[in-house]
Biotite code that builds the C-alpha atoms (Angstrom):
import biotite.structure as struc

atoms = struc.array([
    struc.Atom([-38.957, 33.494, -4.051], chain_id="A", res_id=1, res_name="UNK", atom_name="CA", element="C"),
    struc.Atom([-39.435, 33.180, -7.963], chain_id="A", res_id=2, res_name="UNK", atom_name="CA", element="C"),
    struc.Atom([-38.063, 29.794, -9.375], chain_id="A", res_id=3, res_name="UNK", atom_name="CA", element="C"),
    struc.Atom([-34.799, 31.446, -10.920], chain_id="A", res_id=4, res_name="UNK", atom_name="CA", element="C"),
    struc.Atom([-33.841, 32.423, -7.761], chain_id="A", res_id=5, res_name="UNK", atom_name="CA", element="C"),
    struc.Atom([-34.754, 29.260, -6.280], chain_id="A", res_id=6, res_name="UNK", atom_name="CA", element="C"),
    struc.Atom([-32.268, 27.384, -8.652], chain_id="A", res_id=7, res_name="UNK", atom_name="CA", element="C"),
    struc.Atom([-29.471, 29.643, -8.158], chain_id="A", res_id=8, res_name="UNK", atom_name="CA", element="C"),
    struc.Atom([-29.345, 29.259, -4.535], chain_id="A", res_id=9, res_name="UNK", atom_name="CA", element="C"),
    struc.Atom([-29.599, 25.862, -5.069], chain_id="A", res_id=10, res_name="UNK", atom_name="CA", element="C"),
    struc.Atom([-26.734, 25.551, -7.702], chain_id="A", res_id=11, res_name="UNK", atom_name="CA", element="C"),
    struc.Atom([-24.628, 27.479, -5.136], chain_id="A", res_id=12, res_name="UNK", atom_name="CA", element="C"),
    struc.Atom([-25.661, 24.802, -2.281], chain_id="A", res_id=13, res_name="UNK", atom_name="CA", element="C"),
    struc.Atom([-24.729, 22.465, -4.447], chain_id="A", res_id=14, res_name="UNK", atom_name="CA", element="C"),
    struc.Atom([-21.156, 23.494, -5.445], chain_id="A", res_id=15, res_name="UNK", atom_name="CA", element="C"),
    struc.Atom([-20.475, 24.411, -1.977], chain_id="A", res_id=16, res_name="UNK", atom_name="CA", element="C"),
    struc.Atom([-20.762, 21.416, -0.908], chain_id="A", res_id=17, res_name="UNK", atom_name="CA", element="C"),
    struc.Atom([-18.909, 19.337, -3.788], chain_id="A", res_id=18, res_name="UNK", atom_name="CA", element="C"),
    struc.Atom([-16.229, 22.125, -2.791], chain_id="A", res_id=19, res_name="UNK", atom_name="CA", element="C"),
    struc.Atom([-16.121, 21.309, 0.542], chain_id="A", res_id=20, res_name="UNK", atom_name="CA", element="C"),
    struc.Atom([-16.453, 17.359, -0.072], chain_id="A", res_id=21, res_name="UNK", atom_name="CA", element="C"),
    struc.Atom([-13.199, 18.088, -2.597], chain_id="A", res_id=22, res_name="UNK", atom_name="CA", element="C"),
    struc.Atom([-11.788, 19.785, 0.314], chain_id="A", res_id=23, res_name="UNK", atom_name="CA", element="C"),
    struc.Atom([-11.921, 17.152, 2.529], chain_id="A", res_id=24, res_name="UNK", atom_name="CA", element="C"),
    struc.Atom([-11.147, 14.591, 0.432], chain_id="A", res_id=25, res_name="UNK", atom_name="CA", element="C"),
    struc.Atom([-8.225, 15.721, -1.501], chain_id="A", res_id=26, res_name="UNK", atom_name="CA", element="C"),
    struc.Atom([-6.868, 17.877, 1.531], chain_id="A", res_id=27, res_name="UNK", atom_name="CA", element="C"),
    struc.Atom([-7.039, 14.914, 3.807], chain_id="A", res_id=28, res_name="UNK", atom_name="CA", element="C"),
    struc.Atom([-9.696, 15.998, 5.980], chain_id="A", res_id=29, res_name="UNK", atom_name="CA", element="C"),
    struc.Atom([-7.666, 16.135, 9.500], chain_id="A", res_id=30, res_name="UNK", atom_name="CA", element="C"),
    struc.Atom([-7.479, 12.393, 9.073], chain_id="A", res_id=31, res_name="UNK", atom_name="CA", element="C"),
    struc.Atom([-3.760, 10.805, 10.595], chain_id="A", res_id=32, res_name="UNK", atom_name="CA", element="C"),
    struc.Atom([-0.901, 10.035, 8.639], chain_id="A", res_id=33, res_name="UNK", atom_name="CA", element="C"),
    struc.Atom([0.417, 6.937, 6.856], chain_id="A", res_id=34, res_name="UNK", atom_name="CA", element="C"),
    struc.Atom([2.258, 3.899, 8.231], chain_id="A", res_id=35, res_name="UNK", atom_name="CA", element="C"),
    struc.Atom([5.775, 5.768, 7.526], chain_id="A", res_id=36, res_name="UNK", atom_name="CA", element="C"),
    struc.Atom([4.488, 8.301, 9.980], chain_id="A", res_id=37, res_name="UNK", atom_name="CA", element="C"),
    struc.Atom([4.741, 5.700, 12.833], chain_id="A", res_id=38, res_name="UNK", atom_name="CA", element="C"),
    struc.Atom([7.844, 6.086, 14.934], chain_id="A", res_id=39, res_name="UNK", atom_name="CA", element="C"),
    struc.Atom([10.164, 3.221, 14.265], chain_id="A", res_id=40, res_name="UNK", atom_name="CA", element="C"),
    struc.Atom([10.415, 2.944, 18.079], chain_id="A", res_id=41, res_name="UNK", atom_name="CA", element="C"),
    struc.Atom([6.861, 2.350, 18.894], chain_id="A", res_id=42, res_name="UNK", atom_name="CA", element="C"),
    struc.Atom([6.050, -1.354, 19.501], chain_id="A", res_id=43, res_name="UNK", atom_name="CA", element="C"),
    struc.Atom([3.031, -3.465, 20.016], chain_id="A", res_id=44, res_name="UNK", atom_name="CA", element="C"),
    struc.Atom([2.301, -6.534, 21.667], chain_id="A", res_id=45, res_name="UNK", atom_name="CA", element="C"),
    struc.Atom([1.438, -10.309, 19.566], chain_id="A", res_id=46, res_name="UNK", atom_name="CA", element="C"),
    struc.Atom([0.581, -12.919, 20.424], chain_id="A", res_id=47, res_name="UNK", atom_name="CA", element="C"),
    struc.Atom([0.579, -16.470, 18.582], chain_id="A", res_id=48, res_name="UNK", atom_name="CA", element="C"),
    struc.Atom([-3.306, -18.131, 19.009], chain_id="A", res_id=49, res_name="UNK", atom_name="CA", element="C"),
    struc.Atom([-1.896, -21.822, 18.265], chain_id="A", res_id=50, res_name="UNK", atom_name="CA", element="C"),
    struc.Atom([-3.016, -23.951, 21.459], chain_id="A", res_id=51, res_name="UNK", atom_name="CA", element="C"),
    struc.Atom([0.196, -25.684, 21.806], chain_id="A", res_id=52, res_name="UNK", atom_name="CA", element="C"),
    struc.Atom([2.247, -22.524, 21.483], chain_id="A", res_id=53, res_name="UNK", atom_name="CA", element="C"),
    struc.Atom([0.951, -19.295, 22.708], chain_id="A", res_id=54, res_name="UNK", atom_name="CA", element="C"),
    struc.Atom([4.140, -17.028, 22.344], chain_id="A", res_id=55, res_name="UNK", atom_name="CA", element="C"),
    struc.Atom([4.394, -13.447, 22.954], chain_id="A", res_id=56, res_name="UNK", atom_name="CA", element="C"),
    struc.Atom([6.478, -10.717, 22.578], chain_id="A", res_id=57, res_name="UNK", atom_name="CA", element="C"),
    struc.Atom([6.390, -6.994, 20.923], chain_id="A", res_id=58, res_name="UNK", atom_name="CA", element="C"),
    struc.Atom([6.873, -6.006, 17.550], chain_id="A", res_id=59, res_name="UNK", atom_name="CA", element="C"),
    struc.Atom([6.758, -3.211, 15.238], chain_id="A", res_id=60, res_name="UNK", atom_name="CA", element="C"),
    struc.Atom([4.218, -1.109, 15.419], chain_id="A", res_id=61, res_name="UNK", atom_name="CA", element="C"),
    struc.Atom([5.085, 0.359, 11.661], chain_id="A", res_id=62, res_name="UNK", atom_name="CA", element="C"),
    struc.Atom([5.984, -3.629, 10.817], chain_id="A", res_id=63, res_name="UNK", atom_name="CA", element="C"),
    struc.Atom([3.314, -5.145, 11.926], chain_id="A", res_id=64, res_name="UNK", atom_name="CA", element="C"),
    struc.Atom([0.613, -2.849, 10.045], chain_id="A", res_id=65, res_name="UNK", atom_name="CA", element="C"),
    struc.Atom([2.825, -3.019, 6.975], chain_id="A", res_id=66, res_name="UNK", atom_name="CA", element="C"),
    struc.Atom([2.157, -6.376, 7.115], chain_id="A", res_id=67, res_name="UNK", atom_name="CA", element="C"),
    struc.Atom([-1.384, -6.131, 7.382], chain_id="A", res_id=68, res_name="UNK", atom_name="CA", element="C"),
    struc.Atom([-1.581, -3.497, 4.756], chain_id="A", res_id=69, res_name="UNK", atom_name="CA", element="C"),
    struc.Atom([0.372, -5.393, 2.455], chain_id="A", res_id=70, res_name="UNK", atom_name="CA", element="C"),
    struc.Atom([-1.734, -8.838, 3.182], chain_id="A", res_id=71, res_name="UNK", atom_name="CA", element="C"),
    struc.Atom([-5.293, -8.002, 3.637], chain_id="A", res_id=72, res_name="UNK", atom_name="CA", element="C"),
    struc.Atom([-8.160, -9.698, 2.168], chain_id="A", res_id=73, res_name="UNK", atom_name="CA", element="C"),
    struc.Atom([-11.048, -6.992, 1.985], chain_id="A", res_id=74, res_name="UNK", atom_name="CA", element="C"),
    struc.Atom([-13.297, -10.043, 2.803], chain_id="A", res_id=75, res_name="UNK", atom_name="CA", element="C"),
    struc.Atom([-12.059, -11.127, 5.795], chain_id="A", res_id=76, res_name="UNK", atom_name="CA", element="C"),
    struc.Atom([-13.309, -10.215, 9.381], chain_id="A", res_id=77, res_name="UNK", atom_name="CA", element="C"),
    struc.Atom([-10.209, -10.059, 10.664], chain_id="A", res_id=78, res_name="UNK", atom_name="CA", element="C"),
    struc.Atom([-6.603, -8.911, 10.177], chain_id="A", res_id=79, res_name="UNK", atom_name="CA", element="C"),
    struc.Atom([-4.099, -11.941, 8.912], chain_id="A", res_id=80, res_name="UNK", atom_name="CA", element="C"),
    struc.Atom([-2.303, -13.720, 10.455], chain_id="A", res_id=81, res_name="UNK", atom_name="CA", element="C"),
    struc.Atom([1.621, -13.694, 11.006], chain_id="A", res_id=82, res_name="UNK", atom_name="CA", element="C"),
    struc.Atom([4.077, -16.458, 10.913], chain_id="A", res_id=83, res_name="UNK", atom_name="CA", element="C"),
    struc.Atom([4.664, -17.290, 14.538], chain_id="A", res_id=84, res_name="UNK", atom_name="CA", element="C"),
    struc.Atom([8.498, -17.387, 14.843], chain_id="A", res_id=85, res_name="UNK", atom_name="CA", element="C"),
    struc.Atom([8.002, -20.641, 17.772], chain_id="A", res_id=86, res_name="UNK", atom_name="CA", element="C"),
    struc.Atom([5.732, -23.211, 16.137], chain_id="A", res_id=87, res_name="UNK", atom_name="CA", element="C"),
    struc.Atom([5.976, -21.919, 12.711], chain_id="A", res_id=88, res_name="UNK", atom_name="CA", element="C"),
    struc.Atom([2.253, -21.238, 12.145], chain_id="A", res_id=89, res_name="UNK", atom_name="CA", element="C"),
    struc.Atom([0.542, -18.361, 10.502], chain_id="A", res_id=90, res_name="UNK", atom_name="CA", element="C"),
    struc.Atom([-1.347, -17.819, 14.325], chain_id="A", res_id=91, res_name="UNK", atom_name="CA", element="C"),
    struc.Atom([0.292, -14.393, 14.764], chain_id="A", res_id=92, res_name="UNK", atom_name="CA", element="C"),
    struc.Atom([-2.528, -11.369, 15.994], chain_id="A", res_id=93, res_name="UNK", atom_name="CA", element="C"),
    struc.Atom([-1.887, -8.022, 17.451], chain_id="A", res_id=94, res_name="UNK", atom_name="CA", element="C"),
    struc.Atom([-2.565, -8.283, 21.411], chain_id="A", res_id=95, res_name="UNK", atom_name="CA", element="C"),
    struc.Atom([-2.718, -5.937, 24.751], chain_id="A", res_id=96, res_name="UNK", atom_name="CA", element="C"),
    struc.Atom([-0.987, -6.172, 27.480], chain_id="A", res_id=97, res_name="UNK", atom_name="CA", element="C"),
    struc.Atom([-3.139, -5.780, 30.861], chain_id="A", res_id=98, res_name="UNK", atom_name="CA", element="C"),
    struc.Atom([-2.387, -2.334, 32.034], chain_id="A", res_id=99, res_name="UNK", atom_name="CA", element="C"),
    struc.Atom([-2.435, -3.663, 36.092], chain_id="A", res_id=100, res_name="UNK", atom_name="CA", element="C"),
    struc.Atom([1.537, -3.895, 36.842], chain_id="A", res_id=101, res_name="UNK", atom_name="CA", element="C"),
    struc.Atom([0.267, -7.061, 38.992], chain_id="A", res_id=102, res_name="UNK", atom_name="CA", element="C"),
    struc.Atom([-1.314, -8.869, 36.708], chain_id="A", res_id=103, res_name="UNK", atom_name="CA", element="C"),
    struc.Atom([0.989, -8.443, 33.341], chain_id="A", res_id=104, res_name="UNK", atom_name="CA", element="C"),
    struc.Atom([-0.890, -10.814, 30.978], chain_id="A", res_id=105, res_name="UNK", atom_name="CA", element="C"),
    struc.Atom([-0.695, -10.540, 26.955], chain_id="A", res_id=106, res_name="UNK", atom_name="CA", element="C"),
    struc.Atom([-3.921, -11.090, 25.505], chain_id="A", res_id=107, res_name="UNK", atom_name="CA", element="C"),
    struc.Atom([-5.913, -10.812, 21.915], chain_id="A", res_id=108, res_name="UNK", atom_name="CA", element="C"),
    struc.Atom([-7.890, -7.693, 21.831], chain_id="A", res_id=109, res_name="UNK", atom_name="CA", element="C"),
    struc.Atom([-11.369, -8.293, 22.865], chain_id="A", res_id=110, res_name="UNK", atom_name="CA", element="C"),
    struc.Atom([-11.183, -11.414, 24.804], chain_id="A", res_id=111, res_name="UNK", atom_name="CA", element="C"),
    struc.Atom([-13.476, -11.002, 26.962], chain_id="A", res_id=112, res_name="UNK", atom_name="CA", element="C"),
    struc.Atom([-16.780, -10.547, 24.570], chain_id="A", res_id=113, res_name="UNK", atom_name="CA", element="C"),
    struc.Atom([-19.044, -7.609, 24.328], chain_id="A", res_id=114, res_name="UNK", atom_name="CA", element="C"),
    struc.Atom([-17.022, -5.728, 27.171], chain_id="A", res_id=115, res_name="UNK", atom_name="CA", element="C"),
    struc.Atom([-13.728, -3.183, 26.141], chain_id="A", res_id=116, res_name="UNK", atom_name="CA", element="C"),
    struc.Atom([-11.247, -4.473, 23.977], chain_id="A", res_id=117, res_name="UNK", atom_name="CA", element="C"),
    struc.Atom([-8.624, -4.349, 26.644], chain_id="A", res_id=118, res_name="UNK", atom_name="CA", element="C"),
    struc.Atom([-10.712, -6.244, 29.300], chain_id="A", res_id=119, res_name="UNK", atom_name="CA", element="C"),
    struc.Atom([-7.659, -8.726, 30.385], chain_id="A", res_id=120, res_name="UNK", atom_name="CA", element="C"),
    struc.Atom([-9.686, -11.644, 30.808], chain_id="A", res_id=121, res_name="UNK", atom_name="CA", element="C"),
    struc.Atom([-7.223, -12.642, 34.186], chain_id="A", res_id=122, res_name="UNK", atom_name="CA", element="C"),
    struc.Atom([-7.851, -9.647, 36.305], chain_id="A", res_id=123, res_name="UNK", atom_name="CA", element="C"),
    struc.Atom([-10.223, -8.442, 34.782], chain_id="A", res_id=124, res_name="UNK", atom_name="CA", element="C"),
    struc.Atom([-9.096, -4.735, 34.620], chain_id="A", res_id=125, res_name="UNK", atom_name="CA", element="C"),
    struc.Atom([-9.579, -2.318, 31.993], chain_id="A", res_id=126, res_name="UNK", atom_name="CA", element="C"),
    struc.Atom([-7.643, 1.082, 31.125], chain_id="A", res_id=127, res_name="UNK", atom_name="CA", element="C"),
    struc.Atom([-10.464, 2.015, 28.809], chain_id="A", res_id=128, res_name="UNK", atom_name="CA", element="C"),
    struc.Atom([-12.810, 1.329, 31.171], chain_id="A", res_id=129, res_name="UNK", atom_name="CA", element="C"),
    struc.Atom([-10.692, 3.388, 34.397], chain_id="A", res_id=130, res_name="UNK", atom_name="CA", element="C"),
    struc.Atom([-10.508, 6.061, 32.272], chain_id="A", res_id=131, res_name="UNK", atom_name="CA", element="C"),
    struc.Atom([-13.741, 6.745, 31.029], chain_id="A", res_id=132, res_name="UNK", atom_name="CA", element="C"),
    struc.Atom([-14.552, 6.336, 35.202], chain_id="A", res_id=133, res_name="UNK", atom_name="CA", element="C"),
    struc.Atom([-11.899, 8.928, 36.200], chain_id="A", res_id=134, res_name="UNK", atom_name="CA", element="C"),
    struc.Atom([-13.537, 11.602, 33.088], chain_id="A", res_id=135, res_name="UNK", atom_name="CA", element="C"),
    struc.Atom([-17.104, 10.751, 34.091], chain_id="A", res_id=136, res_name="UNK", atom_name="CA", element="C"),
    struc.Atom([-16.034, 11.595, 37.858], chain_id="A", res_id=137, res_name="UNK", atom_name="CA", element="C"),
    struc.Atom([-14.442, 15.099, 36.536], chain_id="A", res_id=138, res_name="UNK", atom_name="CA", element="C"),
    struc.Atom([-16.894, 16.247, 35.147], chain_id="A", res_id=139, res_name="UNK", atom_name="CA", element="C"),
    struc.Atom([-19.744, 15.548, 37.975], chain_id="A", res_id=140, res_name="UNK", atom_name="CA", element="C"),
    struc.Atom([-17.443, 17.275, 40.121], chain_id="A", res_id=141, res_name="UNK", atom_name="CA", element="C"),
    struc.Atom([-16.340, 14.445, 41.847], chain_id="A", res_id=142, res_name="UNK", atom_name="CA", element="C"),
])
């Protein structure tokens, strides 16, 4: 191919792909929706990390990451921290709730380290973990 030719294909490479990249970006790519999106209904679990305290209950779900949003520090490694509402303390984190009706416990995401974020660190179980399982199983046919 002469070089003229070479340089228009790659011009049109080129724009394609800032056109697509414009696409994606501007059009929102598939990506979800914004916090308003969240039903008002939909709750998650907290739980306060203060020793002497440990309260839980649900919140929010559109609340609590309005919070975040509107609190982050870019720099941190974690999410911050809400006022707990029983000792006063800014020791306020987004938990789980073990999945085994038996069992019940609220927990901080992750407790048990390098294993699924909803390992309950009680029972053990983990809904991540039982369903990965049941897919693997259906699709060996088993």
């Amino acid at each position: 191919m002469e070089e003229s030719k070479k340089k228009l294909v790659m011009i049109l490479v080129i724009v394609v792909c800032l056109g697509v990249a414009g696409a994606v970006f501007f059009g929102g790519g598939g990506g979800g929706g914004t916090i308003d999106d969240i039903s008002d209904e939909e709750m998650t679990w907290v739980i306060c990390m203060n020793k002497s305290c440990n309260a839980t209950s649900e919140m929010s779900l559109k609340e609590y990451f309005k919070f975040v949003t509107a609190n982050a520090n870019p720099m941190a490694p974690t999410a911050p921290a809400l006022t707990c509402e029983k000792c006063g303390e800014p020791s306020i984190y987004k938990a789980e709730k073990c999945q085994n009706a038996a069992c019940g416990n609220v927990f901080r995401s992750g407790a048990v380290p390098n294993d699924f974020p909803d390992r309950c660190p009680k029972c053990k179980q983990s809904a991540t973990e039982e369903i990965r399982n049941a897919r693997k199983r259906e699709m060996s046919g088993g």
